[in-house]
PATORVO-433568 format. One record per residue (C-alpha): x, y, z. Coordinates in steps of 0.25 Angstrom, whole numbers, padded with zeros to 4 digits, always signed. Each point is the difference from the previous one (the first is absolute). Layout:
XYZ...
***
This chain:
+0071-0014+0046-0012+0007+0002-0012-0007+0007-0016+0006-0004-0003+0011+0011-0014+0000+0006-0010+0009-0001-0014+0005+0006-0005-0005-0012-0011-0011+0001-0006-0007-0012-0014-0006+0001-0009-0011-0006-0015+0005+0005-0012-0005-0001-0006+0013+0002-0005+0012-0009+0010+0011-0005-0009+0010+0009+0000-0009+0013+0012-0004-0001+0008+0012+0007-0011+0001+0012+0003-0014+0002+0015+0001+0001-0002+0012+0010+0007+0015+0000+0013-0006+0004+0002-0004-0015-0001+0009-0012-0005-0006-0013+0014+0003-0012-0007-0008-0012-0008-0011-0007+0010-0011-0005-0010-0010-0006-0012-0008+0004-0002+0002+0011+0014+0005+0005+0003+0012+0006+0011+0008+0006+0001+0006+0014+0008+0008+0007+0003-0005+0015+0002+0015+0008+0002-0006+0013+0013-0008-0008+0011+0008-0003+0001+0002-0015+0014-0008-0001+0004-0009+0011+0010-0011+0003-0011-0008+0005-0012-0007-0004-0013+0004+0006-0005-0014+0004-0010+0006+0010-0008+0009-0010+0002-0012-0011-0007-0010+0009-0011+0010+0004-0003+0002-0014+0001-0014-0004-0010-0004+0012-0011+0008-0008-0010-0008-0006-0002+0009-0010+0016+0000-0006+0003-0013-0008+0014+0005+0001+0011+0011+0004+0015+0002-0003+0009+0010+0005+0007+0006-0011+0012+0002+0002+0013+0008-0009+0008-0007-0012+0013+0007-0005-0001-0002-0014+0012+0003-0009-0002+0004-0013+0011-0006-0010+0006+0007-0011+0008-0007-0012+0007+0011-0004+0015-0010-0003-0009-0010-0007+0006-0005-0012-0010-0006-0008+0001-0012-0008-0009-0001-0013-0009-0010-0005-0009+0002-0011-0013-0006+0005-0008+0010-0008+0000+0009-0010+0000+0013+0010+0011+0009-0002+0001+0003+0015+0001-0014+0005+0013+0000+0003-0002+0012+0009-0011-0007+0010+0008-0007+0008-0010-0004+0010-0006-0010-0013+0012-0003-0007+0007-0008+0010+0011+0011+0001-0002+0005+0012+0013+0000+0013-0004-0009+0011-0012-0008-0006-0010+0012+0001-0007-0002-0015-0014-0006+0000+0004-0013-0006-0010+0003-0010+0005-0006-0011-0003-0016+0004-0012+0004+0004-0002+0005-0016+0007-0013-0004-0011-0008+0008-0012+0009-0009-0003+0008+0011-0003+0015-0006-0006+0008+0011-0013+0003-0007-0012+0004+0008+0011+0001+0012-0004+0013+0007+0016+0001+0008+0000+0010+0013+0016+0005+0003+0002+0005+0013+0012+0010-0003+0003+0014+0003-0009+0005-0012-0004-0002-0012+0001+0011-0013-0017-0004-0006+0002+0009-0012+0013-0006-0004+0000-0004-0014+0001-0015+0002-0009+0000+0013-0012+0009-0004-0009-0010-0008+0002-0011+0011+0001+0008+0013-0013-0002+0008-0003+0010+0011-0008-0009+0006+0011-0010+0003+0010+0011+0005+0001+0008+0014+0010+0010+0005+0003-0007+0013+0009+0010+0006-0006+0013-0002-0016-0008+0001-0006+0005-0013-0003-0005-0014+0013+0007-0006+0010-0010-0002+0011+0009-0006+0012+0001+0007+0005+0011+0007+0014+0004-0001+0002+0006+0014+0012-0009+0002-0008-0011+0010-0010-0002-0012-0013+0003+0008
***
């Protein structure tokens, strides 16, 4: 069973500016990157980058500021990525796409539970439309056929490498 690993990665909720932001937190942490409003990520260098442990003491430091709404550790999740490859498919014609049948993450085809259950959702009226839909996955191809008129840069970030790419890599560990 693999249990999340700690990190000396903090998140933070700060009332403070961008600017002020890494004085107040002192030379002890470095600034890795703005999540969202008003969230940021730091690095701990007195913490080692991976440890068994949590560091409770640095985490009720921080949370003692009057300036941090709120701070997490972060810690490491193990995610696996599951492949269908022994899928057998079973078809329903819902539409008139030639490739239906094939998409077995919407067609209820998929081993194990692991479609989308989309189809009550369309039997119930629900379309998607004006739903803007961010995946977390190992990449995305945004030129691909099917994907380029829809695929908003915007909504997609290459969380492993930290740039706006999000095309995958094949380097074996897809980073």
């Amino acid at each position: 069973m693999n249990f999340p690993v700690p990190r000396n990665l903090f998140s933070l909720s700060l009332i403070v500016s961008f600017d002020s932001s890494e004085d107040l937190l002192g030379i002890s942490n470095r600034f890795i990157s703005f999540i969202l409003d008003c969230h940021y990520l730091f690095s701990h260098s007195h913490i080692e980058k991976r440890s068994t442990d949590y560091s409770h003491h640095h985490h009720r430091l921080l949370a003692k500021d009057e300036q941090i709404h709120w701070v997490e550790q972060q810690k490491v999740h193990v995610r696996q990525k599951r492949d269908n490859h022994k899928t057998k498919y079973r078809y329903r014609r819902l539409m008139p796409d030639p490739i239906f049948r094939d998409m077995w993450y919407l067609n209820r085809g998929a081993y194990g539970g692991f479609d989308m259950n989309v189809q009550n959702a369309w039997r119930m009226g629900y379309t998607g439309k004006g739903v803007v839909v961010t995946i977390l996955d190992d990449g995305i191809q945004p030129n691909h056929p099917e994907l380029v008129r829809n695929f908003d840069p915007r909504a997609s970030f290459d969380i492993n490498d930290n740039d706006e790419d999000p095309t995958p890599q094949d380097n074996g560990d897809n980073k």
